[in-house]
C-alpha positions in Angstrom: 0.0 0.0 0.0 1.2 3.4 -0.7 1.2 6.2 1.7 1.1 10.1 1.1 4.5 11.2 2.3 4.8 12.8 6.2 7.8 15.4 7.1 10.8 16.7 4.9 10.8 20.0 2.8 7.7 21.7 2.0 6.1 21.5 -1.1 3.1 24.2 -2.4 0.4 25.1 0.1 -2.2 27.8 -0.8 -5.2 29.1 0.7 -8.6 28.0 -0.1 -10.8 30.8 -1.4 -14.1 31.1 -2.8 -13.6 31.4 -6.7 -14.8 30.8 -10.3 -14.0 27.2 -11.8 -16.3 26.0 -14.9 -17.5 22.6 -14.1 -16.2 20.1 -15.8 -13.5 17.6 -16.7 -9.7 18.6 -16.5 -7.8 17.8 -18.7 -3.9 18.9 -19.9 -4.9 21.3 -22.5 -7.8 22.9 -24.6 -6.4 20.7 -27.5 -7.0 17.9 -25.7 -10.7 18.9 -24.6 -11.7 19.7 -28.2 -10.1 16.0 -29.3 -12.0 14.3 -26.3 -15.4 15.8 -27.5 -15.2 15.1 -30.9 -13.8 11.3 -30.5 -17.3 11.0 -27.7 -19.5 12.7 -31.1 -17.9 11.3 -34.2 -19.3 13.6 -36.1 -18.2 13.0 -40.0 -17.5 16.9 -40.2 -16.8 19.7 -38.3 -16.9 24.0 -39.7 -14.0 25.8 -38.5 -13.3 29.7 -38.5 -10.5 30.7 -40.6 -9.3 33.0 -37.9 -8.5 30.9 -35.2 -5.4 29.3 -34.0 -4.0 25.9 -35.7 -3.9 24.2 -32.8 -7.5 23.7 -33.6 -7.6 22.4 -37.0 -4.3 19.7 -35.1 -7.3 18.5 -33.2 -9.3 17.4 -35.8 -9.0 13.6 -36.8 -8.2 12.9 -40.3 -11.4 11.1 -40.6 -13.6 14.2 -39.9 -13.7 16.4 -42.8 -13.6 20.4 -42.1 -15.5 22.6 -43.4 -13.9 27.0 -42.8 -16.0 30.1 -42.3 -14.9 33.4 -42.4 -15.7 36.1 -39.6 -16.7 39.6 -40.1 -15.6 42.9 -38.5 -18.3 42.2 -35.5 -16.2 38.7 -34.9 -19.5 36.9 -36.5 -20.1 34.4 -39.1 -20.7 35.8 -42.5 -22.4 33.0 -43.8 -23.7 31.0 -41.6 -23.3 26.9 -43.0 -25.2 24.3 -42.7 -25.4 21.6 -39.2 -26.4 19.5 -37.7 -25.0 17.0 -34.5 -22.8 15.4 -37.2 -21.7 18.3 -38.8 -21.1 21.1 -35.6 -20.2 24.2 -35.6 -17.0 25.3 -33.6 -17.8 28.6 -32.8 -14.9 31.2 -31.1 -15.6 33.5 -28.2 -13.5 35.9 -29.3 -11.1 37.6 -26.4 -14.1 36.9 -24.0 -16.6 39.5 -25.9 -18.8 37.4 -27.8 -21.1 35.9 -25.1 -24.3 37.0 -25.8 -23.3 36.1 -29.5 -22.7 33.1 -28.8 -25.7 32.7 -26.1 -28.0 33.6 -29.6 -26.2 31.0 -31.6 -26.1 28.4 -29.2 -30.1 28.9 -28.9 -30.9 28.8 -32.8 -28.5 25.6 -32.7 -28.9 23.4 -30.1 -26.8 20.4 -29.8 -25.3 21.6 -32.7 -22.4 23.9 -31.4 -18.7 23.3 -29.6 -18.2 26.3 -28.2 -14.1 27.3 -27.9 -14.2 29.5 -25.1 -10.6 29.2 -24.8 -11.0 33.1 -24.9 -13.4 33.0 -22.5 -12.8 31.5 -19.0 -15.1 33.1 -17.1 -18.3 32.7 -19.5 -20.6 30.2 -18.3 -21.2 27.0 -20.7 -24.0 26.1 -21.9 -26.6 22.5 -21.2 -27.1 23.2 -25.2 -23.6 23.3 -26.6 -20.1 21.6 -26.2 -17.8 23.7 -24.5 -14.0 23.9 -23.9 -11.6 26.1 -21.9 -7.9 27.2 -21.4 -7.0 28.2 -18.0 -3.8 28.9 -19.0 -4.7 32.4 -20.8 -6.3 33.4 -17.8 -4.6 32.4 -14.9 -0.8 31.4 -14.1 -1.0 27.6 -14.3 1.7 26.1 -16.2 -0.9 23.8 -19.1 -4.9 22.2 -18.8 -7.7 22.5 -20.2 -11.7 21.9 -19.2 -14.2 20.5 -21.1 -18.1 20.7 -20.4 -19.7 18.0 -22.4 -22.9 15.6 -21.8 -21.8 13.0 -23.9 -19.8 9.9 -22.2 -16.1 11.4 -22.5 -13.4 8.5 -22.5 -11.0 10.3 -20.0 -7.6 8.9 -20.0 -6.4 6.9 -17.7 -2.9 8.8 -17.6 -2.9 11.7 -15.6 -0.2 14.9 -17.0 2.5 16.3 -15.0 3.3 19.9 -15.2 6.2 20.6 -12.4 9.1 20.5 -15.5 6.8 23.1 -17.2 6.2 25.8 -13.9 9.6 27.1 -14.2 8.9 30.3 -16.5 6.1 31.1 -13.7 8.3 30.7 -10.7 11.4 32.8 -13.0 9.4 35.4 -14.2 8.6 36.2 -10.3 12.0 36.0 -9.4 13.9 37.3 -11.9 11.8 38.9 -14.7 10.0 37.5 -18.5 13.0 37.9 -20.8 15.5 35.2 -19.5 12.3 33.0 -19.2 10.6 33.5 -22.8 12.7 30.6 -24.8 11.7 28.5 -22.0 7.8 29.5 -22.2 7.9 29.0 -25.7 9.8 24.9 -24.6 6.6 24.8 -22.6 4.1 25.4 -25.0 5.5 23.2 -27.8 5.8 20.4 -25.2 2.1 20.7 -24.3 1.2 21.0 -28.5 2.7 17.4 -28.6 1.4 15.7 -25.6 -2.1 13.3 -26.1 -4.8 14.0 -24.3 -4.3 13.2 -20.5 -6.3 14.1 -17.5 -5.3 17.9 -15.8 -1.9 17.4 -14.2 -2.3 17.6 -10.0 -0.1 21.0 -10.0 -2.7 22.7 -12.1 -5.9 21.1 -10.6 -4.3 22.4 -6.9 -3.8 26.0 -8.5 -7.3 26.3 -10.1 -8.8 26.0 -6.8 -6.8 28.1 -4.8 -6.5 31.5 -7.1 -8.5 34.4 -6.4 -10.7 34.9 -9.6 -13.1 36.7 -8.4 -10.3 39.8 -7.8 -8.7 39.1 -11.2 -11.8 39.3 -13.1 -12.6 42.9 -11.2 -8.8 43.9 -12.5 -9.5 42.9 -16.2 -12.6 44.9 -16.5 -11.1 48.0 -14.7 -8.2 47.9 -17.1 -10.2 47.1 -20.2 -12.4 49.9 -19.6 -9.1 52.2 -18.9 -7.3 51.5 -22.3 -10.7 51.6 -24.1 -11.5 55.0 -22.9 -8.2 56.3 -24.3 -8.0 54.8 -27.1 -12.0 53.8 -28.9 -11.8 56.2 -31.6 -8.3 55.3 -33.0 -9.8 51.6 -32.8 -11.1 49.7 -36.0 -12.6 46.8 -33.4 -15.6 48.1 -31.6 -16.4 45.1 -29.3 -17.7 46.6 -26.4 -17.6 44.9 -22.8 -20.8 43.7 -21.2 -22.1 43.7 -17.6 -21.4 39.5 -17.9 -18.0 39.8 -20.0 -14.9 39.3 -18.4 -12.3 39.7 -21.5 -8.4 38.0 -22.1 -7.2 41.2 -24.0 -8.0 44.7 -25.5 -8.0 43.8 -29.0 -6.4 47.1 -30.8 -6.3 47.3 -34.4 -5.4 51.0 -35.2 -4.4 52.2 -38.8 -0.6 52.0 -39.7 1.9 49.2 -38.6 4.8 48.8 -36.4 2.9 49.0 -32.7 3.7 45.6 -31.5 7.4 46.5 -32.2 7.2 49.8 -30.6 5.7 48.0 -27.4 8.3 45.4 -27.6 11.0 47.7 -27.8 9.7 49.0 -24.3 8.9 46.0 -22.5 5.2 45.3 -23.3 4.9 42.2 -24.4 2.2 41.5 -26.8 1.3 38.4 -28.8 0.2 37.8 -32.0 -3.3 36.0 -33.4 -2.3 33.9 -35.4 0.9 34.4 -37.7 -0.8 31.0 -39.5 -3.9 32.7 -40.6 -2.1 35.3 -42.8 -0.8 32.1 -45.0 -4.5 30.3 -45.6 -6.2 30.2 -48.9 -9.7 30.0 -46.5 -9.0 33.3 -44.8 -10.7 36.6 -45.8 -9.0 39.8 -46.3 -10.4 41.1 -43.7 -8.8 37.6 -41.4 -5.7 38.5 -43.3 -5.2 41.9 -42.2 -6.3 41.1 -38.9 -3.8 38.4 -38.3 -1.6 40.9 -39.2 -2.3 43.7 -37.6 -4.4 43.5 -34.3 -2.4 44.2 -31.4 -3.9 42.4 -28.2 -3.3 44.6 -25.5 -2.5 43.0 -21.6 -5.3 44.1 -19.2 -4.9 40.7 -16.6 -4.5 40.9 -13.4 -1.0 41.7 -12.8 -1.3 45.5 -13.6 -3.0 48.6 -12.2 -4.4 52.2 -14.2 -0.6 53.4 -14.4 0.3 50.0 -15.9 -2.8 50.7 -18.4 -1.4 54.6 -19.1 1.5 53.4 -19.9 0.3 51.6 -22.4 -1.9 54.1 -23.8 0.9 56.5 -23.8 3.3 54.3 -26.2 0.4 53.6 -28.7 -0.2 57.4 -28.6 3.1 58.3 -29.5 3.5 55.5 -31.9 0.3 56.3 -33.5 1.0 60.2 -33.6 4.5 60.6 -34.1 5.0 63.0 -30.9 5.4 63.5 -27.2 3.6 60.7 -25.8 -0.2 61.2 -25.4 0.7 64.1 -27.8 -0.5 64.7 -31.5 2.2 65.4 -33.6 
């Protein structure tokens, strides 16, 4: 018989505290939930958005055919196609600001949706749709995933491990995000190969113990600072809700060269998704916005000076002059 291990060194102890957690089954990545889902559906097809990241489409067996949609500037389907329970739409939460979008579609379809709200953490799923998360962008957990799904899900039997994968977390806290990022980026590709597993004990213990309630306060305070400065010089107008608690502040101003000019002074943003810019499928529109759209960090770790400074570099950028300054 084994035993849980008594004395020696110490090993992570946090807190309980009352936060939010979709229910459902944890697994090691949102990957994973949307290849658990579709191997409990079989459906025979499966209609993807263009814009959306290829991790998605690397989740698709070979025996399901897909079927692309474009977006419009309001993040919604142009044309909506044809489904059915075999042939379901996956439909993108965009940054967290597309729930009562996809509350409407998820009523017109029922059964007939998977919705990724790997954009999305806080939004509640739906009894009507499929649903899959990624802590991950939300929250500093080093991998997982959830998925919310009525059908009987054939969990794996192996259970992940994520302790070789924390160290970015713990070095960023102790020494900063540069010396870090090569290793972040190890991380990610590690978790891109892995099968699906169950949610690794590490992660499971942190998504209980994080104070979500607090960080979702933060990212609506700071989402509402940059948008106040900046709305008008923005070509997205995707407006937060009283139920919305968004992963970025999706900028897409006219001109090139801001995510450089953040860069260059320490504000890290990423980019959605290099890959779209090379598919036949994808719009214009897609194309440019894969090229273009700066996502903005509003989480938890910054305050309104965090948020000005921000705003300040786009403003200069943007305008050639003193920061915050025309030119």
């Amino acid at each position: 018989m084994n035993f849980d291990a008594i004395g020696g060194y110490f090993g992570l102890d946090l807190a309980p505290v009352a936060n939010w957690r979709p229910d459902g089954i944890g697994v090691n990545s949102a990957r994973s939930a949307l290849e658990l889902i579709l191997r409990a559906r079989q459906p025979s097809k499966v209609h993807l958005p263009s814009y959306c990241c290829s991790a998605v489409e690397s989740a698709i067996p070979e025996n399901i055919e897909i079927c692309w949609y474009e977006i419009n500037e309001e993040f919604e389907i142009s044309n909506m196609p044809e489904t059915s329970p075999e042939a379901p739409l996956l439909l993108v939460n965009y940054f967290g600001l597309k729930n009562e979008y996809a509350a409407a579609i998820v009523a017109d379809k029922p059964g007939h949706v998977i919705l990724d709200n790997s954009q999305a953490y806080y939004s509640q799923p739906f009894a009507e749709a499929d649903c899959i998360y990624s802590p991950r962008k939300f929250l500093p957990v080093p991998d997982g995933g959830i998925v919310v799904c009525d059908a009987l899900i054939d969990l794996p039997q192996k259970q992940a491990t994520s302790s070789n994968r924390a160290q970015y977390l713990l070095g960023r806290a102790d020494v900063g995000p540069e010396p870090f990022f090569e290793y972040y980026k190890w991380a990610e590709a590690e978790i891109a190969k892995e099968p699906p597993m169950q949610m690794s004990a590490l992660t499971d213990q942190l998504l209980d113990h994080l104070d979500t309630e607090r960080f979702a306060a933060k990212r609506r305070e700071n989402f509402q600072a940059l948008d106040k400065r900046l709305r008008s010089l923005n070509r997205i107008n995707l407006p937060m809700t009283d139920d919305t608690v968004p992963m970025v502040y999706p900028f897409w101003p006219s001109g090139e060269g801001l995510r450089e000019k953040l860069v260059e002074n320490r504000v890290f943003a990423a980019r959605y998704w290099p890959e779209v810019a090379e598919m036949k499928q994808a719009s214009n529109f897609e194309n440019e916005l894969s090229r273009n759209m700066v996502p903005l960090p509003i989480d938890q770790r910054y305050d309104s000076s965090d948020m000005d400074r921000i705003a300040e570099l786009c403003l200069s950028h943007l305008f050639g002059g003193l920061p915050g300054e025309p030119g």
